[in-house]
C-alpha positions, 0 to 999 in steps of 0.5 A: 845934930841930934841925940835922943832914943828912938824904936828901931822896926823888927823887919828886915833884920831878924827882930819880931818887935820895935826895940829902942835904942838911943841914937846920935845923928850927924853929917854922915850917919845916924848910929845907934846904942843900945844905951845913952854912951853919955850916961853911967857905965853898965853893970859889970863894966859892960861897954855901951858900944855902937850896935849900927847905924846909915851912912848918908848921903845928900840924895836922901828925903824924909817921909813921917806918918804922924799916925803911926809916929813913924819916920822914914828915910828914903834914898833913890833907887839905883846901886844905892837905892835903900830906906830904913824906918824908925818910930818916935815916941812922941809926936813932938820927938817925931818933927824934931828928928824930921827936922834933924834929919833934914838939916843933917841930908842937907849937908851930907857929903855928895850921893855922887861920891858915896854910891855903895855905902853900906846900911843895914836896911837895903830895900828894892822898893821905894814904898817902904814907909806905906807899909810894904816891909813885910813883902820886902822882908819875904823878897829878901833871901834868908840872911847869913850869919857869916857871909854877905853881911855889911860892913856895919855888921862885919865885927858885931852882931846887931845885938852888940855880940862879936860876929864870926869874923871877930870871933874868927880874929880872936881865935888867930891871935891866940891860936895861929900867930906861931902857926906857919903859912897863916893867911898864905897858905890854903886850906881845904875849900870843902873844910872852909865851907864846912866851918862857916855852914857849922857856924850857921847850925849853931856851932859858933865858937871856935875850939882851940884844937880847930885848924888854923889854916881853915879859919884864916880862910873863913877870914880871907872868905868873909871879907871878899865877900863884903858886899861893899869895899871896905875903903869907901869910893868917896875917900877913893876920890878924895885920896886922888884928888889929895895926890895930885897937889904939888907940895907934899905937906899939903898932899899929907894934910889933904890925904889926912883929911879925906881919910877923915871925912869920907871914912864912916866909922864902921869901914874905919873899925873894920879896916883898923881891926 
């Protein structure tokens, strides 16, 4: 529907200033880039890859403050219930991202069959967008570096860094292929829960000579903990609805096809990782 840069708020995710960001919005999401990925290639073949993005659903409004330029896209309370805020740069960027915005919610896939998606700002209070995200941000725990994170989160950090899931993955590949029982057997409870607090205090590279039997637990931890199902409830119903067609070409094809168009890119990147 639309593409264009945008500044991202600071609250609720860490950062202490708006940070612009180039955005692409369509049916199902708004995702973002730390550069235009249309544009030149980064210096030193650096890749401009998806730093995050907001599932939508058809249940969400959009609320501006021409004032401030900022603009706001609420969901109802509820399992689901979230808002996220950004800032244009101009009046005219503003009413046109609001009318994108609202092209675009009015033909996202049914909130009925999306409840529990995932996006990076999550929010209890419907009144984000009259100022109220730094009382939001104080209500919220201290965030995890490892555990917890959403599933737009789960592989790269909101800097576009790899997370300790990755860089856990990255150590298996090199280090625990040729390791016997990887991801069977169990590793200490106590070391697991040792590696991820390290990880938290600063220690967040993974050393060849580490076991590999504690890290494949880290992996087995993180993704349990996932505070959403990798595999979308929407695609869930879709993947039912396909099985129940009697011929099996069509049953492939609908089965295809669901996975397409329920699958947000980011449980797509996860489950394919």
């Amino acid at each position: 529907f639309k593409s264009g840069p945008l500044f991202i708020s600071s609250k609720g995710i860490g950062w202490k200033s708006w940070k612009k960001r180039w955005f692409i919005l369509t049916r199902t999401s708004l995702i973002f880039f730390k550069n235009d990925p249309n544009s030149l290639p980064q210096r030193g073949g650096e890749v401009n890859v998806t730093l995050g993005g907001i599932d939508l659903n058809n249940s969400g409004s959009v609320v501006v403050r021409e004032d401030k330029k900022l603009l706001t896209v609420l969901f109802p309370d509820g399992r689901d219930g979230r808002a996220f805020t950004l800032k244009a740069e101009t009046s005219e960027d503003l009413l046109e991202w609001k009318t994108a915005l609202e092209e675009a919610l009015a033909q996202a896939p049914n909130a009925a069959l999306v409840i529990g998606h995932n996006g990076i700002f999550r929010n209890d209070t419907p009144d984000a967008y009259e100022g109220a995200a730094p009382n939001w941000r104080e209500k919220r725990p201290t965030k995890s570096l490892v555990v917890g994170r959403p599933i737009l989160l789960a592989l790269e950090d909101i800097d576009g860094s790899p997370s300790f899931l990755e860089k856990a993955l990255c150590f298996l590949e090199k280090h625990g292929i040729k390791v016997e029982g990887i991801l069977r057997q169990a590793a200490d409870v106590e070391e697991v829960d040792r590696r991820m607090n390290e990880y938290e205090q600063g220690r967040t590279e993974f050393a060849p000579d580490e076991d590999a039997h504690v890290v494949g637990d880290c992996v087995k931890h993180v993704l349990r903990e996932l505070p959403s199902s990798p595999v979308p409830a929407s695609c869930c119903t879709a993947l039912l609805e396909a099985f129940r067609l009697e011929s099996k070409e069509s049953r492939i094809n609908s089965m295809r096809a669901a996975m397409s168009e329920t699958f947000p890119e980011p449980n797509r990147r996860l489950l394919q990782r």
